[in-house]
C-alpha positions as CSV (number, residue, x, y, z in Angstrom):
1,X,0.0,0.0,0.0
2,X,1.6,3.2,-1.2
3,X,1.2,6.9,1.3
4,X,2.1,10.1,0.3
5,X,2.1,12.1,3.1
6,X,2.2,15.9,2.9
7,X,3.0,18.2,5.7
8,X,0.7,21.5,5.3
9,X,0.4,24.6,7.7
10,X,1.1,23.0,11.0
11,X,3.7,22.3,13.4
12,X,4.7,18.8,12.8
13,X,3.7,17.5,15.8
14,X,1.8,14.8,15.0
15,X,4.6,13.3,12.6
16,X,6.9,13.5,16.4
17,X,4.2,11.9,18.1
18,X,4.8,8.8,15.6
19,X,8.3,9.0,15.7
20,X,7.5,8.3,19.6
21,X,5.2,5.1,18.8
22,X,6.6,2.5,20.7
23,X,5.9,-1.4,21.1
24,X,5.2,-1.7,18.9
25,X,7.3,0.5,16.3
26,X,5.5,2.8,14.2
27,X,7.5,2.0,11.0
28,X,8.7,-1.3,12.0
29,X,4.8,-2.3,12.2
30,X,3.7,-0.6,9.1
31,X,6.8,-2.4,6.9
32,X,5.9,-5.5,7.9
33,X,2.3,-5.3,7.0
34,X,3.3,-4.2,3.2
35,X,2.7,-0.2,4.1
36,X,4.8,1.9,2.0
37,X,5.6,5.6,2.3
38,X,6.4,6.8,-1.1
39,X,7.4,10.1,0.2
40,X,7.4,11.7,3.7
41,X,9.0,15.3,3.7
42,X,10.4,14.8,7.3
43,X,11.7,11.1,7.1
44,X,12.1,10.8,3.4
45,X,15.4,10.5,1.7
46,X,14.5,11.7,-1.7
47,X,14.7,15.7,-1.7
48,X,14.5,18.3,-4.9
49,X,13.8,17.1,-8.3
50,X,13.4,13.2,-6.9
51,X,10.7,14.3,-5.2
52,X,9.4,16.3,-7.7
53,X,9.5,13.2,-10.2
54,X,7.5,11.1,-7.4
55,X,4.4,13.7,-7.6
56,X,4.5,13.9,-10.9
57,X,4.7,10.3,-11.5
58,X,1.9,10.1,-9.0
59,X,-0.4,12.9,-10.2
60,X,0.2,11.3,-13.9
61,X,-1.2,8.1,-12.9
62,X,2.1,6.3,-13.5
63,X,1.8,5.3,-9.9
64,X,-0.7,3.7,-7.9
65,X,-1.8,6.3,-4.4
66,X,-3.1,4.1,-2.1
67,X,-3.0,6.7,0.5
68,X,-3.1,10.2,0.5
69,X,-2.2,11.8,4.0
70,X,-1.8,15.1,5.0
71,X,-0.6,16.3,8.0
72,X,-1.9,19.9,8.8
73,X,-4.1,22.9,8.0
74,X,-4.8,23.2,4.6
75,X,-4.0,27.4,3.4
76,X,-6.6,28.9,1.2
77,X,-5.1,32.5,1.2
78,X,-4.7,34.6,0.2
79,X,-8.0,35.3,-1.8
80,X,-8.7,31.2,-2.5
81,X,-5.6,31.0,-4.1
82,X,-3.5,28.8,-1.9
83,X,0.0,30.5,-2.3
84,X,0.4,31.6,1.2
85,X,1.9,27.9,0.9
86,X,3.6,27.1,-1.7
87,X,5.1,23.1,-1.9
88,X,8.5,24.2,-2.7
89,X,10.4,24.0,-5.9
90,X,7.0,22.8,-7.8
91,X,5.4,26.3,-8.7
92,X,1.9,24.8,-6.8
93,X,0.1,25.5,-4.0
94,X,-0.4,23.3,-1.1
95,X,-4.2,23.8,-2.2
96,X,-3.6,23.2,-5.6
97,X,-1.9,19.8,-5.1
98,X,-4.1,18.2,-2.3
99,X,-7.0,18.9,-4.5
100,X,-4.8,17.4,-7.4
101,X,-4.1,14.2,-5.3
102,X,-6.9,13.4,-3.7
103,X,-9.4,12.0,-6.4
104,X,-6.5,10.0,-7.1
105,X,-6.1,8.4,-3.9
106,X,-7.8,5.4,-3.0
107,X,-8.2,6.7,0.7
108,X,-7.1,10.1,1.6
109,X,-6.1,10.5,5.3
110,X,-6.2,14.0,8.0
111,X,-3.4,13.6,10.0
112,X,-3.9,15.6,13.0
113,X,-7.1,18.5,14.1
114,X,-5.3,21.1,12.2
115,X,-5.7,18.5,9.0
116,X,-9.6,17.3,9.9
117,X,-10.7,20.8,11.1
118,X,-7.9,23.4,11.0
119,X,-6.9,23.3,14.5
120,X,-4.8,25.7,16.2
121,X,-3.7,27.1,12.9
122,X,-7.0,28.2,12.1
123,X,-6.9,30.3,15.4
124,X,-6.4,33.9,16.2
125,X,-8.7,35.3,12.9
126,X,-7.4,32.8,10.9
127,X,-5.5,34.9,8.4
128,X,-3.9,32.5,6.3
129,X,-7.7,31.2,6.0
130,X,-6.4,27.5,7.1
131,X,-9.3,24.7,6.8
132,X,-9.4,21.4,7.5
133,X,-9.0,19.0,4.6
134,X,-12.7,18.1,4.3
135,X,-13.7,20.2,6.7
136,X,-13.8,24.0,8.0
137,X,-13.9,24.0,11.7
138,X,-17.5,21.9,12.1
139,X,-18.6,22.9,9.3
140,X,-18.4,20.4,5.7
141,X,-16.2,21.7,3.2
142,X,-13.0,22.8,3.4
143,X,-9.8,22.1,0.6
144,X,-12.0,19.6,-0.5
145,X,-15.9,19.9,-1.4
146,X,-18.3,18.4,1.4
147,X,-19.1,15.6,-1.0
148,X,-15.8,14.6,-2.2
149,X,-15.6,11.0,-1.7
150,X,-11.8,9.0,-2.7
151,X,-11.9,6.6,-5.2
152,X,-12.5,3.9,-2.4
153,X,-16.3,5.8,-1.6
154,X,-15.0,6.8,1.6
155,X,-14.7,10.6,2.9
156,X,-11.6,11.9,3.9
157,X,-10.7,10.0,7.4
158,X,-9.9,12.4,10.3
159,X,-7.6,10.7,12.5
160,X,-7.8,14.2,15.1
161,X,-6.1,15.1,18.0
162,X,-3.5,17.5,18.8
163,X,-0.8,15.7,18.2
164,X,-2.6,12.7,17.3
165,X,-2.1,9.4,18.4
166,X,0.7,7.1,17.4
167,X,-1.6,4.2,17.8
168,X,-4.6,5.8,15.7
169,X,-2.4,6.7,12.9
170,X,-0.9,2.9,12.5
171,X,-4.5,1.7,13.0
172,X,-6.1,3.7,11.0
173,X,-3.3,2.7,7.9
174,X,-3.7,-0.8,9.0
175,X,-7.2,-1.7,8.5
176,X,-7.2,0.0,5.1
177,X,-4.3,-2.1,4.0
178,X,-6.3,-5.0,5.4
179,X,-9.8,-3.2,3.4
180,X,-11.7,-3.2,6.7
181,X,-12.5,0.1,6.6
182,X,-16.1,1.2,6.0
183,X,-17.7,4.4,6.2
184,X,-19.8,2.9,8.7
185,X,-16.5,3.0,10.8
186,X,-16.4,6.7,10.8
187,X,-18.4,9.1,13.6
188,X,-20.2,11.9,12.3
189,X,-17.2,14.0,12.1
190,X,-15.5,11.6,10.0
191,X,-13.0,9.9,13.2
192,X,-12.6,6.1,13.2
193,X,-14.8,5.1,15.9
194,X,-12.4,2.3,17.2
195,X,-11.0,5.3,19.4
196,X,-13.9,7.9,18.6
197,X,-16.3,5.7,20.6
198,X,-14.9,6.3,23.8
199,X,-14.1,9.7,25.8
200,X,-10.8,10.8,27.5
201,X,-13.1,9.8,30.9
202,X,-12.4,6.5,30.2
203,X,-9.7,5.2,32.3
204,X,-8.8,8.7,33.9
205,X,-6.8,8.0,36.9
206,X,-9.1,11.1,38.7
207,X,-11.9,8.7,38.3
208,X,-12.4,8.4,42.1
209,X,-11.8,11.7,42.6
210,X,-14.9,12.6,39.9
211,X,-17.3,10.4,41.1
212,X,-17.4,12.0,44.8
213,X,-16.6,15.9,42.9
214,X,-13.7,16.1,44.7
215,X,-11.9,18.8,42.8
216,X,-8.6,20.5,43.0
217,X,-8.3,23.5,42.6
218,X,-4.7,24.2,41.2
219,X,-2.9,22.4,38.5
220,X,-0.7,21.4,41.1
221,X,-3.3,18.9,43.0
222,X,-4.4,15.4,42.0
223,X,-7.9,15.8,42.5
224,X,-10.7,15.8,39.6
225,X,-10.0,18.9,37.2
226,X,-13.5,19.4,36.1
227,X,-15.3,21.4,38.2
228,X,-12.8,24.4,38.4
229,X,-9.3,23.9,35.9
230,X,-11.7,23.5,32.8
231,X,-11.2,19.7,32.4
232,X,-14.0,18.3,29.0
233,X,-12.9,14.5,29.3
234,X,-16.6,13.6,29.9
235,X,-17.1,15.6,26.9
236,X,-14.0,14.6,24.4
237,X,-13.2,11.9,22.2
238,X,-10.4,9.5,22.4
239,X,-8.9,6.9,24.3
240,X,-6.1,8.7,25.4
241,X,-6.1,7.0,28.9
242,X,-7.2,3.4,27.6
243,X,-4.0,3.0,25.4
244,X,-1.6,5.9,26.7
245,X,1.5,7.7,24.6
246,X,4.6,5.2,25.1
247,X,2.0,3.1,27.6
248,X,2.2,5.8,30.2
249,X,1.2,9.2,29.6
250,X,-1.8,11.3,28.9
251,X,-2.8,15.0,29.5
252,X,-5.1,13.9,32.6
253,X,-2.3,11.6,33.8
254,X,0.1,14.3,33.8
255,X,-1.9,16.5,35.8
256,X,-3.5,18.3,33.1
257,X,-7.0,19.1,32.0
258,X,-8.5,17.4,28.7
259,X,-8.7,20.6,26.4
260,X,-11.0,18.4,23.7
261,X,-8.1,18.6,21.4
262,X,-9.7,15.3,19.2
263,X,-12.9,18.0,18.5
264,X,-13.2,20.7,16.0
265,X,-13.0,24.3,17.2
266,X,-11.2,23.4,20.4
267,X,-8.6,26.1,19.4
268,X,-10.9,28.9,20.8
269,X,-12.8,28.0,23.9
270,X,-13.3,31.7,24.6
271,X,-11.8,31.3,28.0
272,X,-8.7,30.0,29.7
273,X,-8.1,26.1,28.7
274,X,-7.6,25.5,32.4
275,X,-10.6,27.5,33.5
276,X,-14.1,26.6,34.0
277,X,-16.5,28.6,32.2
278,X,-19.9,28.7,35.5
279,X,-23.4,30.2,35.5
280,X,-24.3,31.0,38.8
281,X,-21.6,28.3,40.2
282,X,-22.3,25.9,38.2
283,X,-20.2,24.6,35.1
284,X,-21.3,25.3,31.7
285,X,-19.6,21.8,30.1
286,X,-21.5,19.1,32.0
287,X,-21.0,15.7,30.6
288,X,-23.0,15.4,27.6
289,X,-25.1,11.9,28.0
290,X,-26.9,13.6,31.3
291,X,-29.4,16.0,32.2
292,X,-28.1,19.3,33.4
293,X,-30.2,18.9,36.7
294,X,-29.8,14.8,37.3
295,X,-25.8,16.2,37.4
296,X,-26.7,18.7,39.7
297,X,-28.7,16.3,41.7
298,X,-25.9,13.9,41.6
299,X,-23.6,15.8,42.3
300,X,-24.6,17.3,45.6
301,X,-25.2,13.6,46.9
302,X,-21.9,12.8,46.0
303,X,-20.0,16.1,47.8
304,X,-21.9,14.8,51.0
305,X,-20.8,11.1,50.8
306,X,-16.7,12.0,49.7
307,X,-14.8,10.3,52.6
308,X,-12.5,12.4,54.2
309,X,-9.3,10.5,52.4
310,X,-10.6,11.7,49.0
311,X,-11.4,15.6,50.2
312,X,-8.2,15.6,51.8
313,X,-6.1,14.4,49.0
314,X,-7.8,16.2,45.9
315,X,-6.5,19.1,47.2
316,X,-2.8,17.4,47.8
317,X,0.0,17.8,45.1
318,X,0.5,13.8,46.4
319,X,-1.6,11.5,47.6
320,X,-1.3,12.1,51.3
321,X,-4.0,9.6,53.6
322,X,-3.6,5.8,51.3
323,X,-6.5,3.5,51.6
324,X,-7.8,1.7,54.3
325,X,-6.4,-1.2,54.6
326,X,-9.3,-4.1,56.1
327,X,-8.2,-7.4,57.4
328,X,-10.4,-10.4,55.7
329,X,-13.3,-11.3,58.2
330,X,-12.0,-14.4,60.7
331,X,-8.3,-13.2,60.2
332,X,-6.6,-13.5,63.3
């Protein structure tokens, strides 16, 4: 299976965070199951006019593009032209060739938020006028027409987050190689549900501290970061803390709220990432699958059952009264 993968306006980020895949090895893993990258500007060989022969080779049909990634906001700027990014040495837009490519493709892959939705480099009043691949924040349409399909009848496949997954990227590549992929895997903004089905809740080490609203209230402690440092994991996508970078680390694990990073738009909250927004005391982004008032209601029981170990310690930079340890009944 042949990828081209193009880096657009972004940081690169997400191509480090699968330099960092490990156990298994992002490129060890993809070699072995036939997964070939025809060109990758930061891990690539082939510079100047080899790579120039590979797109045009490609965008004459001469060979076969499984895969079409890009990694990145797409530029329309200024004026819908595209040449506030210019791929260098071809005389093209970044805009021209993605839209050049992607019929071609048989699948055609958004690496990254910035790539599905225009991320962070859509921020600030976007002057550059970066868009998401297929999409424009949450919006259809963005390089490419709402109803652009590749040649495999699929829509472009977001793989978001900010960076995104090691493990969704390899998956994702994987079960098209293997043609398991339908568009009945995708959510409705285009993610692969084998990770888009769960939220960042899942498997949140704070878990304890969330079910009892035991919150901190400074980055620093280890209680849930909901209620007052602006934490969306009830409301976010991704299995960040199911399958963890390098098996270990998450934003939540690292004492960090879940920003949402996997959804469109979560660029501009309009207010502080580690902030959260109230009305009258009580948070504006309540988990999504429950009634505003059954939370409430909830969440007053659960203030008046937390046991003193989990009050005390959510407020703790360390975890400073353990568990109770309980001798079996008949133990001597």
């Amino acid at each position: 299976m042949n990828v081209l993968w193009l880096q657009a306006a972004g940081c690169g980020g997400c191509t480090m965070s699968l330099l960092c895949a490990e156990d298994p090895d992002a490129f060890e893993t993809l070699g072995g199951a036939g997964v070939k990258f025809l060109w990758h500007p930061s891990l690539s060989v082939e510079t100047g006019t080899e790579v120039l022969a590979i797109l045009d080779a490609v965008a004459r049909g001469e060979i076969a593009l499984d895969v079409l990634a890009v990694e990145g906001s797409v530029a329309r700027g200024p004026r819908g032209t595209g040449r506030f990014q210019m791929l260098a040495g071809t005389g093209r837009s970044m805009l021209d060739w993605v839209r050049t490519l992607a019929p071609l493709a048989q699948n055609v892959i958004a690496v990254g938020t910035c790539a599905a939705y225009g991320g962070v480099t859509s921020a600030g009043g976007n002057p550059s006028d970066a868009v998401g691949v297929q999409y424009e924040g949450a919006h259809s349409g963005g390089a490419l027409p709402a109803d652009f399909r590749a040649r495999s009848g699929l829509p472009v496949i977001n793989v978001a987050g900010c960076p995104t997954h090691p493990g969704w990227v390899i998956e994702t590549l994987l079960l098209l190689k293997s043609g398991a992929f339908e568009t009945s895997d995708l959510d409705v903004l285009g993610r692969p549900l084998f990770y888009a089905q769960h939220l960042v809740h899942h498997g949140c080490p704070k878990n304890e501290f969330y079910e009892y609203k035991a919150s901190a209230v400074e980055l620093s402690e280890i209680g849930c970061m909901m209620e007052h440092l602006g934490c969306v994991g009830t409301q976010a996508v991704g299995d960040c803390n199911i399958r963890p970078w390098n098996g270990e680390g998450s934003c939540t694990r690292g004492g960090y709220p879940c920003i949402n990073c996997t959804g469109p738009e979560f660029e501009e909250p309009r207010h502080p990432f580690t902030e959260t927004p109230k009305i009258a005391g009580i948070p504006v982004g309540l988990p999504t699958d429950m009634p505003k008032a059954w939370f409430m209601a909830l969440a007053s029981l659960s203030k008046a059952a937390t046991p003193p170990r989990i009050a005390r310690n959510a407020v703790a930079s360390r975890v400073e009264v353990p568990p109770t340890i309980r001798k079996p009944r008949g133990g001597a």
